[in-house]
Structure formats: structure tokens, C-alpha cells
C-alpha positions in Angstrom: -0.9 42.2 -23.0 2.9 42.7 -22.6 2.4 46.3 -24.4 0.3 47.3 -21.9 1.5 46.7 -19.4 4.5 48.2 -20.5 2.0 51.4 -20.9 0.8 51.3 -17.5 3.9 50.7 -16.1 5.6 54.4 -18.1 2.5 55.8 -17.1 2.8 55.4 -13.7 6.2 55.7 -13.4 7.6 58.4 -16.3 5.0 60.8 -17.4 6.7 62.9 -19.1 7.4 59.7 -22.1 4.1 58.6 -21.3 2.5 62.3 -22.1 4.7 62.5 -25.2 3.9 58.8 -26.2 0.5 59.3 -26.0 0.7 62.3 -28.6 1.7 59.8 -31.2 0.3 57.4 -33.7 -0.7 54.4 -32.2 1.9 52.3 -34.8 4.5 54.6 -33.0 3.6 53.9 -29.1 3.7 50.1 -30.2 7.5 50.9 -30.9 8.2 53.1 -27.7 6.1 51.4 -24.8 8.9 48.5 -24.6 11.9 51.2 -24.5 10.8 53.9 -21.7 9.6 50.6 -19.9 13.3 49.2 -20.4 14.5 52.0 -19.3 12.2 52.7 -16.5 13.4 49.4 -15.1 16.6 49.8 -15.6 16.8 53.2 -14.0 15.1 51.3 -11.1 17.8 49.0 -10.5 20.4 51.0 -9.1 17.8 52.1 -6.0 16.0 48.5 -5.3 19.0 47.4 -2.8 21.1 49.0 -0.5 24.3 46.9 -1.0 26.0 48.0 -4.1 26.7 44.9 -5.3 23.5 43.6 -5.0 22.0 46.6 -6.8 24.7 45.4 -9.7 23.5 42.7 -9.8 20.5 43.5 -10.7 21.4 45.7 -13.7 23.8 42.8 -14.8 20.8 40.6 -14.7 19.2 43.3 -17.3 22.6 43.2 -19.5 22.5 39.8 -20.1 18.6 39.9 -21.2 19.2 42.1 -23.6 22.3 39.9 -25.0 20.2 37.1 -25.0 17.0 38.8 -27.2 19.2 40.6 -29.5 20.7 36.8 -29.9 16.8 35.7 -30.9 16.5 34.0 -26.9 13.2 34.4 -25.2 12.9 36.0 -21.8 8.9 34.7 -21.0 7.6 36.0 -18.2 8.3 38.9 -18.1 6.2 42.2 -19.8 8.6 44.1 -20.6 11.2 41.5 -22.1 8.5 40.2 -23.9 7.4 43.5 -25.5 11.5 43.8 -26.5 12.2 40.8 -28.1 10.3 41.4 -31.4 12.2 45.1 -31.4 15.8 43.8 -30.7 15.4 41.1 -33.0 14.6 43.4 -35.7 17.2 45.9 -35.2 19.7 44.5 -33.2 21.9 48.5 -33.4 19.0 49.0 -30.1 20.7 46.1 -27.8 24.3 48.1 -27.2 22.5 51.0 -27.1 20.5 49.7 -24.0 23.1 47.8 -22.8 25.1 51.2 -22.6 22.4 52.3 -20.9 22.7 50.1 -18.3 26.2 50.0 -17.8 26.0 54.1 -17.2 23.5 53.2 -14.3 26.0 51.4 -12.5 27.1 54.7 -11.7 23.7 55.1 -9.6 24.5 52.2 -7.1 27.8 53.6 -5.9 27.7 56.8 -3.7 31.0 58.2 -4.9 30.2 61.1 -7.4 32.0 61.6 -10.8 35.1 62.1 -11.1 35.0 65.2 -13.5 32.6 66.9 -16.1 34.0 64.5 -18.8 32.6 61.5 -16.8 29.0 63.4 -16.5 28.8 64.2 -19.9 29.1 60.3 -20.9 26.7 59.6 -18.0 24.2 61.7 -19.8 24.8 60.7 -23.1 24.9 56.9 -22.2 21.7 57.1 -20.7 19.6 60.0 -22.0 21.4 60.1 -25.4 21.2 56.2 -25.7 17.6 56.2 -25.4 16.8 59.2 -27.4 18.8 57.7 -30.0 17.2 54.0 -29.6 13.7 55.8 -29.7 14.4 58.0 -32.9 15.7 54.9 -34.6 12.9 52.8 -33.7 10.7 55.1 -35.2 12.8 55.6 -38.5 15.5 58.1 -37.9 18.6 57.3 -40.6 22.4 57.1 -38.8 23.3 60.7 -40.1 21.0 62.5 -37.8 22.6 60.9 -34.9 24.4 64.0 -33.7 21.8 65.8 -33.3 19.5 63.7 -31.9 22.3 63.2 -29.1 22.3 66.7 -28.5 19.2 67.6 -27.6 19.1 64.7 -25.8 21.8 65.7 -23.5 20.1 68.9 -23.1 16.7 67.1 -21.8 18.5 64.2 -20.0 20.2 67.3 -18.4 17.2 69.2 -17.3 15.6 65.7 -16.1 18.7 65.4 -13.4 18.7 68.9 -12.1 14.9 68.2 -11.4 16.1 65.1 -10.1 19.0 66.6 -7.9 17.4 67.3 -4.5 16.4 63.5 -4.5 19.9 62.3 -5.2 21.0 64.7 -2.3 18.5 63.3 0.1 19.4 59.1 -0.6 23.4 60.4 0.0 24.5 61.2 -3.2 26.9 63.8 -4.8 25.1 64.8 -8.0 27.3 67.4 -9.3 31.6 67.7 -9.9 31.1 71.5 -9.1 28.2 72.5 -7.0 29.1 76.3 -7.3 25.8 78.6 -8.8 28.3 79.7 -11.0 29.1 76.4 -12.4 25.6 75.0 -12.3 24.2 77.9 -14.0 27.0 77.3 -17.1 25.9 74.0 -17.1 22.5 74.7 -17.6 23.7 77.0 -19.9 25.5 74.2 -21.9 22.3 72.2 -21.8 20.3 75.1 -23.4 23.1 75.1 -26.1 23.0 71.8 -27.0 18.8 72.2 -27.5 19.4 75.1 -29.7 22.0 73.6 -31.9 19.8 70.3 -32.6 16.5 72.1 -33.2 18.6 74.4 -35.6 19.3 70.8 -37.4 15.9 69.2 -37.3 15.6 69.4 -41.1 18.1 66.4 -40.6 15.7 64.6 -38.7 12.5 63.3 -40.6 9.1 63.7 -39.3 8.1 60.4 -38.3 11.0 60.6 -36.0 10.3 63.8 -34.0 8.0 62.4 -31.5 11.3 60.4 -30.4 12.5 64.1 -29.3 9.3 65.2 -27.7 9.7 63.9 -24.2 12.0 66.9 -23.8 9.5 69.2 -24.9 9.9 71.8 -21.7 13.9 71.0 -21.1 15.0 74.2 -22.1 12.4 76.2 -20.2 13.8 73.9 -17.1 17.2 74.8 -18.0 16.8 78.7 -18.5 15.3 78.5 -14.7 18.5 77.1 -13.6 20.4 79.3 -15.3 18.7 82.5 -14.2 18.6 81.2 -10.7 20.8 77.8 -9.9 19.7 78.5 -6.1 16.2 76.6 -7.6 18.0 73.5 -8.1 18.8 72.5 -4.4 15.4 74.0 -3.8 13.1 72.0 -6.0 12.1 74.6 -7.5 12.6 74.2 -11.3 9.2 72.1 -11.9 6.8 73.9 -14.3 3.6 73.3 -14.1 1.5 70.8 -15.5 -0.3 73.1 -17.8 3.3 74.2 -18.8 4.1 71.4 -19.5 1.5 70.2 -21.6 1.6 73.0 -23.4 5.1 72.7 -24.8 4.4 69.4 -25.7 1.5 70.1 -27.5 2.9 72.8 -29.3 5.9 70.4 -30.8 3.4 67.7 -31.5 1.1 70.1 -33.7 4.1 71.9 -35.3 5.7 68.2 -36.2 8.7 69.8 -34.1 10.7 69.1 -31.2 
């Protein structure tokens, strides 16, 4: 039961994963659901106090689980630590990777934005890149094509938290270092580098690890929006459609690309 409910809960919570889980084999989703679940509750953290330090709390709470299964401890209770345990068990590399995860997020309970683009970049490579990369491995991926699995996911974690922007804005948050057009539209710009490069190496990446990737199936359309007009970030504006969306997605998962 603890996969799925670790299902439902990406489903209701994270489409996009659960859209790009779903176009899988089944043997995969059984090694995904408990990640983007993870994850999903870890992002969560950060937003279910007020205080700070009881929002740290909470993700400190989550750091010490995953300790305690990659250390062969039982969490019971609990869906989504249940549906870990077996995975962090058997490869214990997914533990700091999560773990990193969280400690990123602490970022989220704090109101005070970063400091400068070198801090953002490890914010999105601590948690976009540290999932990515727990996902590919979990499905197979071999150490060498970690590179490149980390850029593209910067590229997608990117495009997720420009969507995202306009939210962070609203709960009194400073999402950006430099919230000129100019500089928003070179970072988008960055982002839609960092795609290119990786799908230029995806002969590095095998196919059974792809569907690891596909969760950022319409990033670099999202990107090349901002881009061509950064005044759509603040706006909302840089959704594609649903169709859109499942299009892209479905074109990667019949070409066995990403």
C-alpha cells in the first residue's frame, strides 16, 4: 500500500513526475513513486509553519529519517518512509543525495534571498540536480553520466522555479539575485544551454535511464518563453498548455529521449 500511496500523493501534488512516471514500465514507477514523494514532502516542509525554526525543524526531522534508513532503521508508519527504506538500503549513494536535498530547502524557510548567482546555482543543483540524479540512478544510470544528467536537470529545475516565481513573490519572498529582464532573460538563456549540452550527451546516458530525465520534457520550451519575454515571469504567464505539455512528453517517451 505504501507505493500507492506514494502514487496518489505525486499525483496530486506534482504532475508533471507523475505524467512522466506514468509513461514508464511499471518496474520503473516502483523505483520512482518513493523519490518524487520524498521530495514532494520535503519541498513541503519549508511552507507548513510560519516560524522559521519550526519549519527547520521539520526538514531536520526528514534528515535524520533518511540517516536512519540508509543505516537499515525502520521508519513504520509512515507511506513514504516505508516505500524508501528498501531503496536506501539498497543503494545507500541515494541518502546524501536526499539529504542534500533537504538541507538546500532550508533555504525556503528563511525570507532572505540568495546571496549571489553562485548560491542559486547550488540551490538548483542541490535540489533539482539531486533528484534527477537519485532518479537516473535508481533506474540504472552508471557514475560517468552524472554531468549530464545534472545539467539538464538544472535546466528543468530552473524552468520549474520561474513557473514557480510569482508564488514565492506573493508568500514574501525574493526569488531572484537580479530581477532585471535583462538578467532573467540570460538566465533562462543559461538554463536552455545547459538542456542543449546534456541532450547533445545522451549517448552517455542508457535507455533505461531516460525516463529519469523526462519530467523535464517542456523545460526548454518554458525557458525560451522567458527568454523571448522575461516580463511573463512576474506575470504567470510561462505555463504551456496541457496538451503542450503532454505532447513533449510523449514525444521523449516514444523516441527513448529526453
Amino acid at each position: 500500500m505504501s507505493l500507492e500511496a506514494c502514487a496518489a500523493s505525486v499525483e496530486a501534488g506534482d504532475p508533471d513526475r507523475f505524467a512522466a512516471t506514468m509513461a514508464t514500465p511499471a518496474a520503473a514507477r516502483a523505483a520512482l513513486w518513493p523519490l518524487y514523494a520524498a521530495n514532494l514532502e520535503i519541498a513541503r516542509a519549508p511552507w507548513a509553519a510560519r516560524e522559521p525554526l519550526v519549519a527547520e525543524m521539520r526538514l531536520q526531522w526528514w534528515i535524520d529519517t533518511l540517516e536512519e534508513l540508509a543505516a537499515g532503521q525502520d521508519r513504520p508508519g509512515h507511506a513514504v518512509t516505508e516505500a524508501l527504506a528498501p531503496a536506501l538500503r539498497a543503494d545507500p549513494g541515494l541518502a546524501p543525495l536526499l539529504t542534500g536535498l533537504a538541507e538546500a530547502r532550508r533555504h525556503d524557510c528563511r525570507a532572505e534571498p540568495f546571496p549571489n548567482a553562485r548560491a542559486f546555482d547550488a540551490y538548483l543543483d542541490a535540489t533539482s540536480g539531486n533528484l534527477m540524479w537519485a532518479a537516473a540512478r535508481a533506474l540504472g544510470a552508471p557514475e560517468r553520466c552524472e554531468a549530464t544528467v545534472r545539467d539538464f536537470a538544472w535546466g528543468a529545475g530552473l524552468a520549474r522555479y520561474l513557473e514557480a516565481a510569482p508564488e514565492l513573490v506573493a508568500r514574501g519572498r525574493r526569488p531572484f539575485v537580479d530581477p532585471d529582464p535583462a538578467a532573467l532573460a540570460a538566465l533562462a538563456g543559461a538554463g536552455r544551454d545547459r538542456i542543449a549540452r546534456a541532450r547533445a550527451a545522451r549517448a552517455s546516458i542508457p535507455p533505461s535511464a531516460r525516463p529519469a530525465l523526462w519530467p523535464g520534457a517542456s523545460a526548454a520550451a518554458i525557458l525560451a518563453r522567458a527568454a523571448a519575454r522575461p516580463e511573463r515571469i512576474a506575470a504567470a504567464r510561462l505555463a504551456l498548455s496541457p496538451f503542450r505539455r503532454r505532447a513533449s512528453l510523449l514525444g521523449r517517451a516514444l523516441a527513448g529521449t529526453f
